[in-house]
KEVOGU-842959 format. One record per residue (C-alpha): residue number from 1; residue in one letter; x, y, z. Coordinates in nm, 2 decimals, decimal comma, always signed. Layout:
! residues N
ATOM     k   r        x        y        z
ATOM   NUM   A        X        Y        Z
...
***
This chain:
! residues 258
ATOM     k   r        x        y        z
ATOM     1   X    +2,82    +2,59    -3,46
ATOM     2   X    +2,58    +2,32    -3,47
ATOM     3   X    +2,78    +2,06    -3,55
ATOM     4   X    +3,03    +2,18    -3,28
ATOM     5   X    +2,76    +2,16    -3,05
ATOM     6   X    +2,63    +1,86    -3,06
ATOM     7   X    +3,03    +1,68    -3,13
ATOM     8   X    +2,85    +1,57    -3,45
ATOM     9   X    +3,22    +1,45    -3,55
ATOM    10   X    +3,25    +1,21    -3,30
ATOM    11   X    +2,89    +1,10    -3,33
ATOM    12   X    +2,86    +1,04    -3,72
ATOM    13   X    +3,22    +0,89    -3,69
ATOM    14   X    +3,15    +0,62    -3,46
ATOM    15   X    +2,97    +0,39    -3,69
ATOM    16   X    +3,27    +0,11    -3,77
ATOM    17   X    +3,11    -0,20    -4,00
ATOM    18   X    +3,36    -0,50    -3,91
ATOM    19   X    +3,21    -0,76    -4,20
ATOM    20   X    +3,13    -0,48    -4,44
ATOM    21   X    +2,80    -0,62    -4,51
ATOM    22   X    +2,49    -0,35    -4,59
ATOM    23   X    +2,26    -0,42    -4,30
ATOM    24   X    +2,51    -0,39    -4,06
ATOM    25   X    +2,49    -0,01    -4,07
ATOM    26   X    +2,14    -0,04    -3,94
ATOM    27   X    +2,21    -0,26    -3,69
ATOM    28   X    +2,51    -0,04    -3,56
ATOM    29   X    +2,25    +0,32    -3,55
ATOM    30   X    +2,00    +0,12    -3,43
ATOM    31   X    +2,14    -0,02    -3,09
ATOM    32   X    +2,35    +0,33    -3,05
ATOM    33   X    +2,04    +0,55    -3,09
ATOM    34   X    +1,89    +0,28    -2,80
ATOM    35   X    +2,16    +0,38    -2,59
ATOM    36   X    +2,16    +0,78    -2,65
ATOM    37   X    +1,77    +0,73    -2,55
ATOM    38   X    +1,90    +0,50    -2,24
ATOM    39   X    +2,11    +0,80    -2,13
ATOM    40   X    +1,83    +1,04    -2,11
ATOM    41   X    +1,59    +0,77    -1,93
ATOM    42   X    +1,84    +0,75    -1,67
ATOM    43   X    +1,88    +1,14    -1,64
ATOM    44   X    +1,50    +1,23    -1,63
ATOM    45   X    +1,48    +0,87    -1,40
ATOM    46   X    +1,72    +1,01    -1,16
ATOM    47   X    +1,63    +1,34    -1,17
ATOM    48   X    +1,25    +1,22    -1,11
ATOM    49   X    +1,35    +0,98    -0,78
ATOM    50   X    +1,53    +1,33    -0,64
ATOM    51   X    +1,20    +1,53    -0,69
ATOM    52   X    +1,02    +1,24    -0,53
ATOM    53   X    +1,23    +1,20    -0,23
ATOM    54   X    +1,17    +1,55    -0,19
ATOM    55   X    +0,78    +1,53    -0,18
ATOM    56   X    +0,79    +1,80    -0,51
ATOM    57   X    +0,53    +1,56    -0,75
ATOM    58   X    +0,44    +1,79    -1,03
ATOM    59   X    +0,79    +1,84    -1,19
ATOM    60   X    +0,85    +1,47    -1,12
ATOM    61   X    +0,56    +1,38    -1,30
ATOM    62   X    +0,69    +1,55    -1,58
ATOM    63   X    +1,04    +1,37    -1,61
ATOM    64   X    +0,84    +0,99    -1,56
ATOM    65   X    +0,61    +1,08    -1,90
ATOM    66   X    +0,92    +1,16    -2,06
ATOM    67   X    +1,06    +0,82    -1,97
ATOM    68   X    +0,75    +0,70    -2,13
ATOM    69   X    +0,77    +0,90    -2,45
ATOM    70   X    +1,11    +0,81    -2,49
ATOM    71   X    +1,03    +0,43    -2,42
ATOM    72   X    +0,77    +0,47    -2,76
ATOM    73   X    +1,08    +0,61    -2,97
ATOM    74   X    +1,28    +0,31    -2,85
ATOM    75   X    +0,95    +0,05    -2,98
ATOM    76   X    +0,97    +0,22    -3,28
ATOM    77   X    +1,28    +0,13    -3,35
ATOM    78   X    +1,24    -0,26    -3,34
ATOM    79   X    +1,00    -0,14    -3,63
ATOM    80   X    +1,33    -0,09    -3,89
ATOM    81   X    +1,54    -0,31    -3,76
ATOM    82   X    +1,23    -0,58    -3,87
ATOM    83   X    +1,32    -0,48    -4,22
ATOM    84   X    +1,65    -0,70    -4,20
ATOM    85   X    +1,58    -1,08    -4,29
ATOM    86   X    +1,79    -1,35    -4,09
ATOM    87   X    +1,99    -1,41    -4,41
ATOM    88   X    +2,08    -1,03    -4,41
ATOM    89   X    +2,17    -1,09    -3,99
ATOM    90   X    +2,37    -1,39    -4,09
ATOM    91   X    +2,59    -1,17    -4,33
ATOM    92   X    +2,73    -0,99    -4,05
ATOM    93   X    +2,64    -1,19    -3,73
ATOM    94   X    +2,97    -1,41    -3,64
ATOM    95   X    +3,15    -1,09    -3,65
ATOM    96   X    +2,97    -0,95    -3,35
ATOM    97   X    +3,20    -1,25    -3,17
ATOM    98   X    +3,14    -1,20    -2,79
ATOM    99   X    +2,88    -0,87    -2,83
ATOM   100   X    +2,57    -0,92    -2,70
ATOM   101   X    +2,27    -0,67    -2,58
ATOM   102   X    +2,31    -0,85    -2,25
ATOM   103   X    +2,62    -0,63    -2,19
ATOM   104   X    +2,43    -0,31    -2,20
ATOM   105   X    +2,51    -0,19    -1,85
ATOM   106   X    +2,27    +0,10    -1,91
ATOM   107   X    +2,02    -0,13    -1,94
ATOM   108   X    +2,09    -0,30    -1,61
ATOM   109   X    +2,11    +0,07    -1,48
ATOM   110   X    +1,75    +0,16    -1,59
ATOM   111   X    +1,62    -0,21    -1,46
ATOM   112   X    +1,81    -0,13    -1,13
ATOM   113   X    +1,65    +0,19    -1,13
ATOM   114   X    +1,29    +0,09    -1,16
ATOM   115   X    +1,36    -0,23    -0,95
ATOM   116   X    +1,42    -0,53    -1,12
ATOM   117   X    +1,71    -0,60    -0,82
ATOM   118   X    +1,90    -0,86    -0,98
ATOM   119   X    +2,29    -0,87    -0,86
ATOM   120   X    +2,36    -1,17    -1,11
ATOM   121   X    +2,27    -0,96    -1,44
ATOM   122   X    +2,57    -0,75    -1,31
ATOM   123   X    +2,88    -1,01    -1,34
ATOM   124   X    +2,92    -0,99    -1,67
ATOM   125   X    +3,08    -0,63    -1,64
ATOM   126   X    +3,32    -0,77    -1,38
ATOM   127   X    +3,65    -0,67    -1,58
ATOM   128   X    +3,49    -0,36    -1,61
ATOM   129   X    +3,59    -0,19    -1,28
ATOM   130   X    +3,40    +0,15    -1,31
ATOM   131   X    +3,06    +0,02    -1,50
ATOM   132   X    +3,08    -0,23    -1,23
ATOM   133   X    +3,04    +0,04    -0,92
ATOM   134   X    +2,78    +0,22    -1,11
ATOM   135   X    +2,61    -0,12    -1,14
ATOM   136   X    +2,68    -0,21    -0,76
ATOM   137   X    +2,58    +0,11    -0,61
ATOM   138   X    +2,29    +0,13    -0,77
ATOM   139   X    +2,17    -0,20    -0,69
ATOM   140   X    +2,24    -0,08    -0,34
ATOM   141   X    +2,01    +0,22    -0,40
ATOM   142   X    +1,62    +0,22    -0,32
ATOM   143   X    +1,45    +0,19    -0,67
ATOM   144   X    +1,18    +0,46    -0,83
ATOM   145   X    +0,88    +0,22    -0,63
ATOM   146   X    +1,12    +0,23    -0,31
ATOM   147   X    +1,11    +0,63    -0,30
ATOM   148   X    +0,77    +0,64    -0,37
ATOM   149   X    +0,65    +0,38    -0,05
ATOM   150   X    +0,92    +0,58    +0,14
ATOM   151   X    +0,68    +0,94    +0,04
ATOM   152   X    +0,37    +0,74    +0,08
ATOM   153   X    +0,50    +0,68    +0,47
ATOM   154   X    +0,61    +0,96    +0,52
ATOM   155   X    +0,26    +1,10    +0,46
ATOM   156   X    +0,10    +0,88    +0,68
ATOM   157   X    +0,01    +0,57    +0,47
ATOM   158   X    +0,02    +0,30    +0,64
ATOM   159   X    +0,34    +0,16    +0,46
ATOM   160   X    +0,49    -0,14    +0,65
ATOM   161   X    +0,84    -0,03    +0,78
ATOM   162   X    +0,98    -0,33    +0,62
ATOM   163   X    +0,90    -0,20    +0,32
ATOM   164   X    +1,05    +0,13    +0,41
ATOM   165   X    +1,41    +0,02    +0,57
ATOM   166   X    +1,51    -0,31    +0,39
ATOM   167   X    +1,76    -0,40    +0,21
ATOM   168   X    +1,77    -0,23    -0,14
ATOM   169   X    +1,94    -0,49    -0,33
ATOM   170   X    +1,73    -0,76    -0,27
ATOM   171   X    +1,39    -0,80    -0,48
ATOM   172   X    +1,08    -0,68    -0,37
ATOM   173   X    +0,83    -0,86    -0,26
ATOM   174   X    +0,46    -0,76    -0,33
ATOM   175   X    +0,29    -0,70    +0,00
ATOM   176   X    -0,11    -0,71    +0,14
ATOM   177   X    -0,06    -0,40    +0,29
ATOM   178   X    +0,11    -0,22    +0,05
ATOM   179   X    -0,15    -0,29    -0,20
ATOM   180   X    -0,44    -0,19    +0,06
ATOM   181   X    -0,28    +0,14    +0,08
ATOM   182   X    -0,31    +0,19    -0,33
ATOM   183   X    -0,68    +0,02    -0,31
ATOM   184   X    -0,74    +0,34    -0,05
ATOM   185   X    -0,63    +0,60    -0,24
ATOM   186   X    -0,77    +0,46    -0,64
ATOM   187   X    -1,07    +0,41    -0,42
ATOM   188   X    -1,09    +0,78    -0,29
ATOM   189   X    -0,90    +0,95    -0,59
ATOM   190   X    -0,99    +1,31    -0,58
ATOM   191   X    -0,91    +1,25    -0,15
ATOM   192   X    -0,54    +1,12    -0,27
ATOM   193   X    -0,45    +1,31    -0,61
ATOM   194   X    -0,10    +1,37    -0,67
ATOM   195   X    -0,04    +1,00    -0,56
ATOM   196   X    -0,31    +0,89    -0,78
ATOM   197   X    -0,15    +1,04    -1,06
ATOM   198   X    +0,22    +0,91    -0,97
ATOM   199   X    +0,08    +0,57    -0,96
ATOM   200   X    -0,07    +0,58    -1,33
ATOM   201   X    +0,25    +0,74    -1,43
ATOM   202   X    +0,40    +0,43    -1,31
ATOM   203   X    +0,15    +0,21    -1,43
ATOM   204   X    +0,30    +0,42    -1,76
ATOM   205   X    +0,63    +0,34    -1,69
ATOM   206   X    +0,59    -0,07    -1,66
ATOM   207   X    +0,36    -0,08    -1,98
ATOM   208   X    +0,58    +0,09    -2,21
ATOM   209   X    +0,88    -0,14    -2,06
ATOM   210   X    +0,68    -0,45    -2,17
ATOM   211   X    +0,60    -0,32    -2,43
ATOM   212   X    +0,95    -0,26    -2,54
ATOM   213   X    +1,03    -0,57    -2,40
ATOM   214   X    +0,81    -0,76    -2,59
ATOM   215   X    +0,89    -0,60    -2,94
ATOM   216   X    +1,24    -0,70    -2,88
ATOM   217   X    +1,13    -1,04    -2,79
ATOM   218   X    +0,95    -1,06    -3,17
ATOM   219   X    +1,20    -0,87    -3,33
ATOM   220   X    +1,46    -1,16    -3,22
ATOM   221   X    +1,22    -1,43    -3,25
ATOM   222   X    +1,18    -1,32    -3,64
ATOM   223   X    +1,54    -1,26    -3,73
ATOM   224   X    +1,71    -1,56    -3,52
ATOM   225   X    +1,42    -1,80    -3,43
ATOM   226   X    +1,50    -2,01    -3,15
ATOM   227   X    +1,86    -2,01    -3,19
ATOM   228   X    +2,12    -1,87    -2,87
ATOM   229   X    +2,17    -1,52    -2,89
ATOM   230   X    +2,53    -1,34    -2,95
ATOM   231   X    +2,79    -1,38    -2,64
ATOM   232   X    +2,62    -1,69    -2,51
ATOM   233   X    +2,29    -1,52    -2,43
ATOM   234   X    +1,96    -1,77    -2,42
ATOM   235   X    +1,81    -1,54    -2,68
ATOM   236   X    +1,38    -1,54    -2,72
ATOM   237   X    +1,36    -1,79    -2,43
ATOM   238   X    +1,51    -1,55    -2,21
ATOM   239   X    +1,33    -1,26    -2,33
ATOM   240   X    +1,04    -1,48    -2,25
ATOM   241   X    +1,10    -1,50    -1,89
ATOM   242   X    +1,15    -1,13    -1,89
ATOM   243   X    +0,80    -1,05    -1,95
ATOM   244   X    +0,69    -1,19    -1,68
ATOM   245   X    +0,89    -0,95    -1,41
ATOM   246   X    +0,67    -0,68    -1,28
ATOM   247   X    +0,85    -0,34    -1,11
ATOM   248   X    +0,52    -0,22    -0,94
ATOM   249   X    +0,31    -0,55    -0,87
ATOM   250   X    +0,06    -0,38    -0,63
ATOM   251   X    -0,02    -0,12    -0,89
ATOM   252   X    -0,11    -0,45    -1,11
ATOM   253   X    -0,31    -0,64    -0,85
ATOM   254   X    -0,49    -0,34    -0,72
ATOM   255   X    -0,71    -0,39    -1,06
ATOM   256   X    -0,84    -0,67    -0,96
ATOM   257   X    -0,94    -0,56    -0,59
ATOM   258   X    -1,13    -0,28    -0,69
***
């Protein structure tokens, strides 16, 4: 049946208010539904990075504007939860205890993914052995932008090789060259189409993730202020410093060049 299905038991049963306060209900869907969406960010992300690697664009560019569609859902979200007040937050907030959206390891997972290479966003899921690999390896792993300057080689770009065999976990660093090869081929777009179009889908990709990144920012900044998030977080100020990370700086800078 339906319900059988899609385990609908499980999924309308997993909604557990600890302060038995109204708004709390919201807050519960709200962050779940975030995570569902999550899930099928990473599937399409990872199915997407396959396709690239094997030089197969079209279906690939069909997973990354899903990521993006799915990124709007998640923005429109922030929209209810800015119908709760901070007095309706406060009703419920100290039971939260240690929780915190920092802890969302799919989150890291999808940053790891499209290459904000961090390794100290991952100790906080130390005592959790499995999230913790899953976390690890795919730090280790060549982000989206990685496969695609790997392709762009491949092709005959001229791709420095330090950007093609480096170490995965460490950040990357926007490159001269790299961006002259994106200035070629915006330049000579109907020479260079298929990698024109991935780079708008990841153009795509970045502005709907500040985007979302920004209406969490607000949404925190008008239900808490100022104050230190849940589980010790630095609440709005880091959120702050999150908008200025960029996944695909080259495909920012190139703007200005041409």
């Amino acid at each position: 049946s339906y319900g059988e299905y899609l385990q609908l038991e499980k999924v309308l049963n997993a909604q557990h208010s600890l302060a038995n306060q109204h708004d709390e209900m919201l807050f519960i869907i709200m962050h779940q539904t975030a995570e569902l969406w999550m899930k099928l960010c990473l599937h399409e992300l990872k199915a997407a990075m396959q396709k690239i690697r094997e030089d197969n664009l079209r279906p690939a560019f069909k997973m990354l504007s899903r990521v993006s569609r799915i990124q709007a859902q998640i923005l429109q979200s922030w929209e209810v939860l800015t119908t709760m007040t901070p007095s309706d937050y406060l009703e419920f907030r100290d039971a939260l205890g240690q929780a915190s959206g920092f802890q969302s390891y799919q989150y890291r997972l999808m940053e790891y993914a499209i290459g904000n290479k961090n390794a100290a966003l991952m100790k906080v899921h130390k005592s959790h052995p499995e999230i913790y690999k899953m976390l690890e390896e795919a730090l280790q792993a060549p982000s989206l932008y990685d496969e695609v300057l790997i392709l762009l080689s491949k092709r005959g770009y001229a791709i420095p090789e330090s950007y093609t065999n480096r170490d995965w976990s460490e950040p990357y660093k926007p490159s001269k060259e790299v961006e002259a090869v994106w200035q070629s081929i915006y330049q000579n777009a109907n020479d260079h189409w298929d990698v024109y179009e991935l780079a708008e889908k990841l153009v795509d990709l970045e502005y709907n993730f500040q985007k979302w990144r920004f209406s969490h920012l607000k949404t925190v900044e008008r239900i808490i202020g100022m104050r230190r998030g849940t589980g010790g977080s630095a609440g709005v100020s880091y959120l702050q410093k999150a908008l200025d990370l960029s996944f695909f700086p080259e495909l920012w800078s190139v703007r200005t060049e041409i």
